[in-house]
C-alpha positions as CSV (number, residue, x, y, z in Angstrom):
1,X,0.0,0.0,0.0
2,X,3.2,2.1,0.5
3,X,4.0,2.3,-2.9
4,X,0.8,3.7,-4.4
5,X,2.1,7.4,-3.0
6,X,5.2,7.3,-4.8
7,X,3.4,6.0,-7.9
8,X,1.2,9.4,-8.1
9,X,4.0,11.2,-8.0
10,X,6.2,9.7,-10.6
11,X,3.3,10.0,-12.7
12,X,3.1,13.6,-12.3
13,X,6.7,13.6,-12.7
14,X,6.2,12.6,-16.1
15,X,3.1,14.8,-17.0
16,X,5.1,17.5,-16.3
17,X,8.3,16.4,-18.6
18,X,6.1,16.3,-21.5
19,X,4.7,19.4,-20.7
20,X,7.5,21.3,-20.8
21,X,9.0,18.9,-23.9
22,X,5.5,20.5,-26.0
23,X,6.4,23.8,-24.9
24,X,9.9,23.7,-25.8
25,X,9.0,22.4,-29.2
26,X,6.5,24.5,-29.7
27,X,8.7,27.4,-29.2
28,X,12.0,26.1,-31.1
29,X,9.9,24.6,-34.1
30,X,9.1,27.1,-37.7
31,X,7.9,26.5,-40.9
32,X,10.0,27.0,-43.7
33,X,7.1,29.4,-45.7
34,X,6.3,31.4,-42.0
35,X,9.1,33.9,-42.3
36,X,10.0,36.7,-40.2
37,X,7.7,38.5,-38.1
38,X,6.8,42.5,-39.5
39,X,8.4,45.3,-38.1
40,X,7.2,48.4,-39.4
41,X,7.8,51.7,-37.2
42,X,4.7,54.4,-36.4
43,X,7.4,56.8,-37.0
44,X,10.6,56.5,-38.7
45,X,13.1,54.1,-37.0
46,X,15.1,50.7,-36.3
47,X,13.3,47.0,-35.9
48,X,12.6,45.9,-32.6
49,X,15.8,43.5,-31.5
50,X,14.1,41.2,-29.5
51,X,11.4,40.7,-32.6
52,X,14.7,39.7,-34.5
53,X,15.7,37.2,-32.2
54,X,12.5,35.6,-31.9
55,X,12.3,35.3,-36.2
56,X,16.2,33.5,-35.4
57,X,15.7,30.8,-33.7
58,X,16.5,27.4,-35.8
59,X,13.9,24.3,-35.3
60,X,15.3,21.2,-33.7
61,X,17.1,18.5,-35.5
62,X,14.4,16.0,-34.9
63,X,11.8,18.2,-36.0
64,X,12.8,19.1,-39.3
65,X,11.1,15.8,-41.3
66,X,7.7,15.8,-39.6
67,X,4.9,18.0,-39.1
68,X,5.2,21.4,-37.4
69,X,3.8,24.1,-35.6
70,X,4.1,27.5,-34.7
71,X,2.5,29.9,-32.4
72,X,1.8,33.0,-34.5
73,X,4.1,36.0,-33.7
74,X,2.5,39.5,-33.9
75,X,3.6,42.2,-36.5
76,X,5.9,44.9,-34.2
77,X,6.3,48.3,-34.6
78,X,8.2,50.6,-32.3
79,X,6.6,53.8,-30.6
80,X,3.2,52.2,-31.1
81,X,2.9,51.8,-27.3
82,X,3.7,55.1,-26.5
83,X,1.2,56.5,-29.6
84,X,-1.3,54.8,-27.8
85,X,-0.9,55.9,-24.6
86,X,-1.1,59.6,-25.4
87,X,-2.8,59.3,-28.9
88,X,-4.6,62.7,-29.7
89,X,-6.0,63.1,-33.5
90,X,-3.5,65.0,-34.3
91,X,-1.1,62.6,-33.4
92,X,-2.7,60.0,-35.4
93,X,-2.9,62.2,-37.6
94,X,0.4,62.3,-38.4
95,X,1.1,58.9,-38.1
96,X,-1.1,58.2,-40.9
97,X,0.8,60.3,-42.9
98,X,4.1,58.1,-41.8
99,X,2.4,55.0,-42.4
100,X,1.3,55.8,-46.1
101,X,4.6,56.8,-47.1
102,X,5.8,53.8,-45.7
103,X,2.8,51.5,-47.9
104,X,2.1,49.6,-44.2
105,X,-1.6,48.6,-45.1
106,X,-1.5,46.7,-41.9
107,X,-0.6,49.9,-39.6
108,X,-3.0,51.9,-41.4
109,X,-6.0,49.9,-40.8
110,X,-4.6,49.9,-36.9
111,X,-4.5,53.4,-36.5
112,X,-7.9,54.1,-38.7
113,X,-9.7,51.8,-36.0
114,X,-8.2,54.0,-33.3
115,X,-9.3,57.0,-34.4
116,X,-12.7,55.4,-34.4
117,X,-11.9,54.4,-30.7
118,X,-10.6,58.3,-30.7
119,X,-14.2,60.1,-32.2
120,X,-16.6,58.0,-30.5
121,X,-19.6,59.9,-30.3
122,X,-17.9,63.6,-30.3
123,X,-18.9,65.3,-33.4
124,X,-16.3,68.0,-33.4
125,X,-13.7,65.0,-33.7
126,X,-16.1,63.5,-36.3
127,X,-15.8,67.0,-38.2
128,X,-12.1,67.1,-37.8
129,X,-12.3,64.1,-39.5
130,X,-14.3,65.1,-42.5
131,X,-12.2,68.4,-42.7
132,X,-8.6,66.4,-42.9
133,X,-10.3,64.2,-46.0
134,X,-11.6,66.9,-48.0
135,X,-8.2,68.4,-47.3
136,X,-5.7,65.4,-47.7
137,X,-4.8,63.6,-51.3
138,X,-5.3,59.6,-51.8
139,X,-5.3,57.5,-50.0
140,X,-5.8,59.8,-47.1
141,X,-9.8,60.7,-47.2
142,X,-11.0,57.1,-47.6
143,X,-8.6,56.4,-44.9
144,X,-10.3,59.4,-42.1
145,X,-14.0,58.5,-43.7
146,X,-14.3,54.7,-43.0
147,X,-13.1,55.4,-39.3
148,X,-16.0,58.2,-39.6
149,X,-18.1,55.8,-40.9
150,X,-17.8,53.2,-38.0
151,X,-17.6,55.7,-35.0
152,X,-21.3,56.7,-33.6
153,X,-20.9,60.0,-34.2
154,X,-21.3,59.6,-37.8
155,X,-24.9,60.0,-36.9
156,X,-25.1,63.2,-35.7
157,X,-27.0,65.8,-37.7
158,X,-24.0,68.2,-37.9
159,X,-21.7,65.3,-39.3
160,X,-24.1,64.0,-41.4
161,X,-25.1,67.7,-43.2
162,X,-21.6,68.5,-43.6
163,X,-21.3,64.6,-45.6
164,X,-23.9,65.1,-47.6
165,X,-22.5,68.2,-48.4
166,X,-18.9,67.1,-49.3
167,X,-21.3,64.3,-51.4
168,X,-22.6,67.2,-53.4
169,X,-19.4,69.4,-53.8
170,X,-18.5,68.9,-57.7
171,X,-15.3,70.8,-57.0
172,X,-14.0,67.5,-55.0
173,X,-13.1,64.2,-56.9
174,X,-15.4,61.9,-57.3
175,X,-13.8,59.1,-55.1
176,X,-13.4,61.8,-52.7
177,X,-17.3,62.2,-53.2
178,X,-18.5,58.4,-53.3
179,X,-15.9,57.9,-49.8
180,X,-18.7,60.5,-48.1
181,X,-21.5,59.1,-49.5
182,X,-20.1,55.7,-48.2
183,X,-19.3,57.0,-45.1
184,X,-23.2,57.7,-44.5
185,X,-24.2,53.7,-44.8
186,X,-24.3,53.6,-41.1
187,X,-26.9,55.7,-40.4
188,X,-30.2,54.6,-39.2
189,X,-32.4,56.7,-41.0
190,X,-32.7,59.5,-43.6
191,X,-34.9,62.4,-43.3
192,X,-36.8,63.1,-46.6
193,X,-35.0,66.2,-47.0
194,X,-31.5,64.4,-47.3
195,X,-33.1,61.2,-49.3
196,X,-33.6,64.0,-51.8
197,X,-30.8,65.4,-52.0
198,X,-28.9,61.9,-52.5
199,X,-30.9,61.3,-55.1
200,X,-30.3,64.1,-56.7
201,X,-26.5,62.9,-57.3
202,X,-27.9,59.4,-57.7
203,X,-29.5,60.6,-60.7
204,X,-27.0,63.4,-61.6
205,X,-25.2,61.9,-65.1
206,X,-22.2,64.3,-64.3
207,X,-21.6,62.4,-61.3
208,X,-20.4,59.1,-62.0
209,X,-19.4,56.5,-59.5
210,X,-20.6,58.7,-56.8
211,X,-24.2,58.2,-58.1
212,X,-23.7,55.1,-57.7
213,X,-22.6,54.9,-54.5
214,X,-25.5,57.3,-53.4
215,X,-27.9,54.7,-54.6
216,X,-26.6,52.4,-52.7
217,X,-26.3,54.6,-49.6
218,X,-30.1,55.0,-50.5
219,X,-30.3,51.7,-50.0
220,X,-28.5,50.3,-47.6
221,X,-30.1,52.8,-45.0
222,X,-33.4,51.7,-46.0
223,X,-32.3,48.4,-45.0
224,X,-31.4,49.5,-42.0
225,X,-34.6,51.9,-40.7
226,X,-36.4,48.7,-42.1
227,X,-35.0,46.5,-39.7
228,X,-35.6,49.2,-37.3
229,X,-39.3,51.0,-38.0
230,X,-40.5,48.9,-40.5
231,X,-40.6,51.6,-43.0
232,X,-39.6,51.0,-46.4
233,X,-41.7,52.7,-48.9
234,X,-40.0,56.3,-48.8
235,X,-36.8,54.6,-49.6
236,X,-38.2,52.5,-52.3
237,X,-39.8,55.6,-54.3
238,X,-36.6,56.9,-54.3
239,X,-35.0,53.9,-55.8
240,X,-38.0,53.2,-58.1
241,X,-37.3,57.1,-59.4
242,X,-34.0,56.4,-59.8
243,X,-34.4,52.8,-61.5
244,X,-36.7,54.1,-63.7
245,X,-35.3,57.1,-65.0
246,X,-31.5,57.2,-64.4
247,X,-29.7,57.4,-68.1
248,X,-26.7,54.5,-66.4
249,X,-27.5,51.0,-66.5
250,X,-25.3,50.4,-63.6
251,X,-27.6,52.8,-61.2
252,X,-30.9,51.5,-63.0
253,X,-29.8,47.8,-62.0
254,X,-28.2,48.8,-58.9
255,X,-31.3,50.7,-57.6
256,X,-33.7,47.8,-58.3
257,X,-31.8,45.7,-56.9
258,X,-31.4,47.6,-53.1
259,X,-34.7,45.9,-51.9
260,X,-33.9,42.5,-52.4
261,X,-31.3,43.0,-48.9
262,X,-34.6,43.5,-47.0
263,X,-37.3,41.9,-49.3
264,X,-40.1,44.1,-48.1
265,X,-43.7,43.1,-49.6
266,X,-44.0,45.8,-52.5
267,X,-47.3,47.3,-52.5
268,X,-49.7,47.1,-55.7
269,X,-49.0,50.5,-57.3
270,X,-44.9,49.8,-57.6
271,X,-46.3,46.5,-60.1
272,X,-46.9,49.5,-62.5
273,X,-43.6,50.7,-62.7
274,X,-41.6,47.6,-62.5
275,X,-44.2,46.3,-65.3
276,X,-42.9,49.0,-67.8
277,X,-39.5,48.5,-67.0
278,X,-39.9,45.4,-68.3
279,X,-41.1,45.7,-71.0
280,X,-39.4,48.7,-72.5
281,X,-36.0,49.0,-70.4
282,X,-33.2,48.8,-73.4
283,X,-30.8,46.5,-71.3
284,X,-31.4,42.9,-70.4
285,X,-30.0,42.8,-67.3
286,X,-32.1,45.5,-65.7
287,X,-35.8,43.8,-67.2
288,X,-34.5,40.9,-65.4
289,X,-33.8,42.8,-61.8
290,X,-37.4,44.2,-62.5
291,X,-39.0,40.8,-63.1
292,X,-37.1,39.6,-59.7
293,X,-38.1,42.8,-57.2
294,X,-41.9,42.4,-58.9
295,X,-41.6,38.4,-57.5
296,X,-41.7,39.5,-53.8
297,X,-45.2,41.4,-53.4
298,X,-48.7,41.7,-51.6
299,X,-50.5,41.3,-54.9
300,X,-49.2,38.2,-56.6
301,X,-52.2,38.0,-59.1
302,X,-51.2,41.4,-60.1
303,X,-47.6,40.2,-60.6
304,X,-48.4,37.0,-62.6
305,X,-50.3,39.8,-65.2
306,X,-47.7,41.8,-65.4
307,X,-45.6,39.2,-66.4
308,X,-47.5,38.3,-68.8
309,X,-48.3,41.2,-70.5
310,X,-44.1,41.6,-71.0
311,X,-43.6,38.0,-72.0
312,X,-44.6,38.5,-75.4
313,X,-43.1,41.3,-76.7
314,X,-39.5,40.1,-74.9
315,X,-37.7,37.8,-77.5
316,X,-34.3,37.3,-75.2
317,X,-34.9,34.0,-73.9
318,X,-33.1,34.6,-70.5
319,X,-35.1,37.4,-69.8
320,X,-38.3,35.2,-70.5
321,X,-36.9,32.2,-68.1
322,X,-36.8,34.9,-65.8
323,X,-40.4,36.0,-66.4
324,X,-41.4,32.4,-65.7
325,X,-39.0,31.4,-62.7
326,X,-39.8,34.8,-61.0
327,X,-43.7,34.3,-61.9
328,X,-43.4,30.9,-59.8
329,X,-41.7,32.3,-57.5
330,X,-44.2,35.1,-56.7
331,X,-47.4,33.1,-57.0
332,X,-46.1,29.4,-56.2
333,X,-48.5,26.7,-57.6
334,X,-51.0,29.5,-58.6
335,X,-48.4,30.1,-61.5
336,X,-48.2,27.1,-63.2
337,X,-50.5,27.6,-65.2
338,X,-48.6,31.1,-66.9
339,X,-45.5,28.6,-66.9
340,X,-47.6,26.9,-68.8
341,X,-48.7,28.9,-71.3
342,X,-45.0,30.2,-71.6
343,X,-43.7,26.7,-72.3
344,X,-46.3,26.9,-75.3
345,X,-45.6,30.1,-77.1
346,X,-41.5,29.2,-76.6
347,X,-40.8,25.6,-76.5
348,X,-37.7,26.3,-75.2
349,X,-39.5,26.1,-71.7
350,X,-41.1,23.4,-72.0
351,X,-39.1,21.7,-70.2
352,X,-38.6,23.8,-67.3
353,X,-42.7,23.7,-66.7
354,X,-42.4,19.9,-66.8
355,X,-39.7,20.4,-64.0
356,X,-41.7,23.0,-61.8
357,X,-45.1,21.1,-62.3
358,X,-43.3,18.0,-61.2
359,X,-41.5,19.6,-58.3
360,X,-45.0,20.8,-56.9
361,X,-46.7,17.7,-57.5
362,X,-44.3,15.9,-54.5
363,X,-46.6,18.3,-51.9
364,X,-43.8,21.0,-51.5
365,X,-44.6,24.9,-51.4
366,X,-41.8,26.5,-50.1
367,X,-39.8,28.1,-53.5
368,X,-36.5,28.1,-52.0
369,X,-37.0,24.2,-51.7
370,X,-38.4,24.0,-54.7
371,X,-35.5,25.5,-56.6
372,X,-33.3,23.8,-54.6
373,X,-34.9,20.6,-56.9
374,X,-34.7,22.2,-60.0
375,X,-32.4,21.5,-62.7
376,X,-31.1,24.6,-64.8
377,X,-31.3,24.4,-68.5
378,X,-30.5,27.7,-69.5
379,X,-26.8,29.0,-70.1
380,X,-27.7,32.8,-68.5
381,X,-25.9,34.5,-65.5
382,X,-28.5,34.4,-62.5
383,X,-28.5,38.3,-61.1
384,X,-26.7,38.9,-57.8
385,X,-29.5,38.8,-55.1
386,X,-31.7,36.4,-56.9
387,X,-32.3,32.0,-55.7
388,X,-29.9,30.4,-57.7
């Protein structure tokens, strides 16, 4: 019985040897692709020497032919301690600048979340902000207006009026211009007065890719309020203006598209509108966003007409799959039918209402399921956003 004691603690014994035999060879091992670890200063100066000693060490022997590991080493750069325990926006201001010059991506997305630690919810740092990118040249704005755009004081009415005006100013660049309008994604609504006056650049031809970006500002925020409120339909006339009259194909498609984030029920009267876009809208890809928004609405009858109406005159056959897929989708088994009479007038769909007839017959209802079954006989790009 005198020799179970001494048995416990030989055992431990060993425990602890390999213990510290995984540590050590955890430690001492590398991988030949790993590398040295990044030293990078804040401002101007020499690696850190320990850093370099660590990157030194050679593996064992008897680890060099099997499997190894390493614990990651972090990237080092010296005076970042002290920066952060007296960082003012001034001083990261400047080490932004440093940082740049020195093309350290990984320093300047450090110091961009800092001064969004930095801002928080003061708006005369938020200003400072906007004031430094309308100031600075690239890379600098997008830089000081994505830590804006994070930081809660984005949302405060002065910092959003002085975006939206930076948005508008056609004496800036237009990256410089689409970096504000991105900057006001976070918000978490718009008053009508500034919905207007984004779309005003959405639909300003002179503008670019800042119209772009302000559609999708337009719509990202109706996502948002939404989630939020509920409330949609502001935001949607907005987009339907924009999607219906904009003279770029890029905003038209891109401003249909914004609802399918959120998929509200569309009301009746938007069936209109989306009805004629599809029917007279010169490019294919945007007839096809309009017959996927019209498939998620309150008045599926309404939607199955308005397909049909459009099916005729439309001779590109992806766009009239899309007719028929999005027709299903809006209506379910109340579509077949349509499908039906769409496989008839273009035998080319005939076999895709065998498919969807078949695939209802097993009981199921839900479309995502449904298209889930169903096998694709068409060689057209699906649009981003849509069941594929």
């Amino acid at each position: 019985m005198t020799s179970r004691p001494h048995f416990k603690v030989a055992l431990a014994g060993l425990v602890l040897l390999v213990a510290l035999g995984v540590v050590w060879w955890r430690g001492a091992a590398g991988t030949d692709d790993a590398g040295p670890p990044m030293h990078v200063a804040v401002m101007p100066s020499a690696p850190s020497a320990g850093a370099g000693n660590a990157s030194a060490v050679e593996p064992p022997p008897s680890a060099s032919t099997g499997p190894r590991e390493e614990i990651p080493m972090p990237g080092c750069w010296d005076g970042l301690a002290a920066l952060d325990r007296s960082a003012t926006m001034e001083s990261l201001h400047a080490a932004v600048a440093a940082a740049i010059q020195a093309r350290d991506t990984a320093l300047v997305a450090y110091l961009q979340e800092r001064l969004t630690e930095l801002v928080g919810q003061d708006p005369d740092r938020a200003l400072q902000l906007v004031d430094w990118a309308v100031k600075a040249a690239p890379p600098e704005p997008a830089i000081y207006l994505e830590a804006l755009k994070a930081a809660p004081a984005v949302r405060h009415p002065r910092v959003t009026e002085k975006l939206v005006s930076v948005a508008e100013d056609k004496s800036l660049a237009t990256p410089d211009r689409a970096s504000a309008l991105d900057a006001l994604e976070t918000q978490h609504r718009f008053t009508p007065e500034t919905r207007g006056r984004l779309k005003a650049i959405a639909m300003d031809d002179s503008a670019d890719s800042a119209a772009w970006v302000a559609t999708r500002t337009l719509g990202r925020v109706m996502k948002e309020d939404y989630e939020r409120t509920g409330t949609y339909a502001p935001y949607w006339k907005d987009l339907l203006d924009i999607g219906t009259t904009s003279d770029d194909t890029a905003v038209r498609l891109l401003a249909l598209e914004m609802p399918s984030y959120s998929d509200p029920l569309l009301d009746s009267d938007s069936i209109d509108a989306l009805a004629k876009v599809m029917r007279t809208d010169k490019e294919r890809d945007v007839r096809e966003m309009a017959a996927f928004r019209l498939a998620v609405t309150e008045d599926p009858k309404k939607a199955l007409e308005a397909y049909r109406a459009a099916f005729d005159g439309e001779h590109d056959l992806c766009v009239r799959w899309a007719f028929l897929r999005f027709a299903v989708r809006a209506a379910g088994a109340d579509a077949l039918p349509l499908v039906e009479e769409f496989a008839r007038k273009d035998p080319r769909l005939r076999q895709d209402a065998l498919d969807f007839k078949a695939l209802y017959a097993t009981g199921t209802t839900d479309f995502a399921r449904i298209w889930l079954g169903k096998k694709e006989h068409h060689d057209c790009v699906v649009e981003e956003g849509a069941p594929h």
